[in-house]
C-alpha positions as CSV (number, residue, x, y, z in Angstrom):
1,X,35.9,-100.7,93.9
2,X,33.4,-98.0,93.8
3,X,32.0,-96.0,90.7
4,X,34.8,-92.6,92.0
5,X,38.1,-95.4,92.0
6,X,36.7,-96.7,89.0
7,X,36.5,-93.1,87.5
8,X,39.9,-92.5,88.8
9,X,41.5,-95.1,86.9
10,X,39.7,-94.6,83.4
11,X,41.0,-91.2,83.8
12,X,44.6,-92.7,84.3
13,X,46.3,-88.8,84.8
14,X,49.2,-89.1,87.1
15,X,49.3,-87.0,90.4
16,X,46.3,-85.0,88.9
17,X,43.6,-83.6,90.8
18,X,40.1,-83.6,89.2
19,X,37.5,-81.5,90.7
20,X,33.5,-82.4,89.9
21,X,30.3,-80.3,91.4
22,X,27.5,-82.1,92.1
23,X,24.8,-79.0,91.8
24,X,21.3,-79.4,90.9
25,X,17.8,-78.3,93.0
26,X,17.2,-79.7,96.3
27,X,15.8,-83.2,96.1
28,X,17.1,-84.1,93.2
29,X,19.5,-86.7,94.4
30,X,23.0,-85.2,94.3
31,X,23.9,-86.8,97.9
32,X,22.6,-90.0,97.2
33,X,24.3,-90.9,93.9
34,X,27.7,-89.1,95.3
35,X,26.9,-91.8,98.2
36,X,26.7,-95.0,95.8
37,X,29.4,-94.0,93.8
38,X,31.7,-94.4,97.0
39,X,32.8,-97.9,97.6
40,X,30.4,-100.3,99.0
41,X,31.9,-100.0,102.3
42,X,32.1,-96.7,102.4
43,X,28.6,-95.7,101.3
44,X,26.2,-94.3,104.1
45,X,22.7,-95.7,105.1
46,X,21.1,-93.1,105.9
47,X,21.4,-90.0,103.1
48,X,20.5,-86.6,104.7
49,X,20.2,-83.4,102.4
50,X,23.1,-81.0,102.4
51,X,23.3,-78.0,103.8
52,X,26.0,-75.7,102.0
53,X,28.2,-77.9,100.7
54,X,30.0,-81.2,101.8
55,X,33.0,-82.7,100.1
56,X,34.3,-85.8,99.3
57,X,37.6,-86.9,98.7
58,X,38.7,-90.0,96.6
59,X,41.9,-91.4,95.4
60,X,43.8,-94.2,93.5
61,X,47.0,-94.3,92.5
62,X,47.3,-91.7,90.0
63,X,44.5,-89.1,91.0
64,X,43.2,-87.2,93.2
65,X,39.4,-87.2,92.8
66,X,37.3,-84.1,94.9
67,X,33.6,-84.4,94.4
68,X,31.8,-80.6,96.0
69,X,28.1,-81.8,96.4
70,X,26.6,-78.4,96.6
71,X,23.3,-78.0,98.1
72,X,20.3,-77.0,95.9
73,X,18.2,-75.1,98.8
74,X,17.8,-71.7,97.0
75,X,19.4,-69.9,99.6
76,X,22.6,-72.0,98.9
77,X,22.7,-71.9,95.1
78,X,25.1,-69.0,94.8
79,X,27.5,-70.7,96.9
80,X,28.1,-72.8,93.3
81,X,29.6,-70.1,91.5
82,X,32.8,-69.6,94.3
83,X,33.5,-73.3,92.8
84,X,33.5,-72.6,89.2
85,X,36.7,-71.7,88.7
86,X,39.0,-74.7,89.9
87,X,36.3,-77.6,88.6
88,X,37.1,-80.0,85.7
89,X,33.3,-81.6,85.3
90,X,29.8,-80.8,86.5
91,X,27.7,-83.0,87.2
92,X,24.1,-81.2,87.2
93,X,21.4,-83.7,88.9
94,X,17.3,-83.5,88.1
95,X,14.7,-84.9,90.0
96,X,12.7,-86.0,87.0
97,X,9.7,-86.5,88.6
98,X,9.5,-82.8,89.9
99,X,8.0,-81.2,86.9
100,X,6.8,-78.4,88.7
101,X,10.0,-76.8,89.0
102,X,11.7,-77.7,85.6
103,X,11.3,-74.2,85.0
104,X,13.2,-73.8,88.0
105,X,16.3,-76.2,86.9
106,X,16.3,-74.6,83.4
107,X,16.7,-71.2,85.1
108,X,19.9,-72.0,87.2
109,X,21.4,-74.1,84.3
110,X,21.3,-70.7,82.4
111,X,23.0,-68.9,85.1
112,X,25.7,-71.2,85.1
113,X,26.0,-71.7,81.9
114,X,26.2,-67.5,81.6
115,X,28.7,-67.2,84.4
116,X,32.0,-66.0,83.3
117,X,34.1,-68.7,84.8
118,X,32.0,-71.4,82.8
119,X,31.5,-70.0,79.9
120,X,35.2,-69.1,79.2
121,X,36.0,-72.8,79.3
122,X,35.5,-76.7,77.6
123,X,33.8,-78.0,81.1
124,X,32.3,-81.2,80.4
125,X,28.4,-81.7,81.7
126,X,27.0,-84.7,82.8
127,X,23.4,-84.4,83.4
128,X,21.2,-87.6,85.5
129,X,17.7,-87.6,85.0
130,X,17.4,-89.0,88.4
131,X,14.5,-91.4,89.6
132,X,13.8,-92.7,86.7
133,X,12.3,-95.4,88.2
134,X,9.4,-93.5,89.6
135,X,6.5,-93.5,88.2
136,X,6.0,-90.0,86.8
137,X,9.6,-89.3,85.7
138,X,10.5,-87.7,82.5
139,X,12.7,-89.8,80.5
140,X,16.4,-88.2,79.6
141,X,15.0,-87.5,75.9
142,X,12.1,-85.3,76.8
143,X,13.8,-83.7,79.7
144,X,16.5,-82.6,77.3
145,X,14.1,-81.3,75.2
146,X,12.7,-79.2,78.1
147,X,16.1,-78.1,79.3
148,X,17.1,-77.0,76.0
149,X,20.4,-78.6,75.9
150,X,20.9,-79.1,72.5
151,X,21.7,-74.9,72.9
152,X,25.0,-75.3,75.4
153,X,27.3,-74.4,73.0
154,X,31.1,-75.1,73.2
155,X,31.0,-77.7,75.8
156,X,30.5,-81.3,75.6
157,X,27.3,-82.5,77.4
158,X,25.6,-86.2,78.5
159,X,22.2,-86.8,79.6
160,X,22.1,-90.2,81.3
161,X,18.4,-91.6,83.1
162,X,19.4,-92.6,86.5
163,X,18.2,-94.0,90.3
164,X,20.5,-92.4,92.4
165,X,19.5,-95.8,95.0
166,X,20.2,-98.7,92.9
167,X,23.0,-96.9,90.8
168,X,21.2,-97.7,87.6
169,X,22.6,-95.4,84.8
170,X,25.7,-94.1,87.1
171,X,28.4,-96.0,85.4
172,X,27.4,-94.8,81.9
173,X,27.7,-90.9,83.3
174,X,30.9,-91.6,85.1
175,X,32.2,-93.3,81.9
176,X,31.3,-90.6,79.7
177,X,33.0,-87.6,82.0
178,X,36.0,-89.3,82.9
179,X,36.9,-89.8,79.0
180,X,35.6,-86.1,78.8
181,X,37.7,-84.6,81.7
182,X,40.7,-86.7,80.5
183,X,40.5,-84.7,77.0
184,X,39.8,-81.3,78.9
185,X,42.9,-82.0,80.9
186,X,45.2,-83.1,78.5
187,X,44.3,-80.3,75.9
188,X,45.5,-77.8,78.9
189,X,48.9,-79.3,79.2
């Protein structure tokens, strides 16, 4: 069972739908952890970087679960914002090795955090400090720190280290946002 049916079932909602964007910079590992959260047999060898948007589709017995993995080219970021509105969970990916463009991150979390379809709701955010196991990453603590996030205001948020390729820290993140979007859900019926 992958990481998405396990997801599924915490969140235990019958004939639901839950809707999650993957957004984040280019490189920062959306595709890849969207690919080991599939089940083993579904997962892909080779991971190539999105162009646009691709989605994937999951279910289980009592929820339909739609993952948008948005692509974080710079001329495709906008294409986020058409999502906004219909999305239960975010799940907003850092390569936390690329220090360079922090800056960069910080910026578009703002904007998304600003845009009117966000900010009028309780959307849970579940932020992976990917490739942890590089090197030069930033651990989840300091990266916070840098991203400000103890300033998002009226929405729950997680900061979880992760590697996208071995799936190390993915469980936790799922965990947290399914118990998250279960809440979210249940306070709008």
């Amino acid at each position: 069972m992958g990481l998405f049916s396990k997801l599924a079932s915490l969140l235990g909602i019958k004939k639901k739908e839950a809707n999650v964007l993957f957004v984040g910079l280019d490189n920062s590992g959306k595709t890849t952890i969207i690919n080991k959260l599939k089940p083993e047999d579904a997962q892909q060898h080779d991971v190539v970087p999105t162009v646009g948007f691709t989605v994937e589709k999951f279910k289980n017995k009592s929820l339909s679960f739609t993952a948008f993995d948005m692509s974080g080219q710079g001329r495709y970021r906008n294409l986020w914002e058409h999502y906004f509105k219909e999305c239960h969970g975010i799940v907003f990916v850092i390569d936390s090795t690329d220090k360079l463009r922090f800056a960069v991150a910080k910026e578009e979390l703002s904007m998304l955090l600003d845009h009117n379809e966000i900010k009028r709701k309780r959307i849970p955010i579940l932020f992976f400090a990917n490739k942890m196991d590089l090197r030069d990453s930033v651990s989840s603590v300091k990266l916070s720190s840098m991203l400000k996030l103890e300033d998002i205001e009226n929405k729950p948020w997680h900061i979880c280290s992760s590697n996208g390729l071995t799936g190390e820290g993915l469980s936790e993140g799922t965990e947290w946002l399914s118990r998250e979007m279960e809440s979210a859900i249940k306070q709008q019926n």
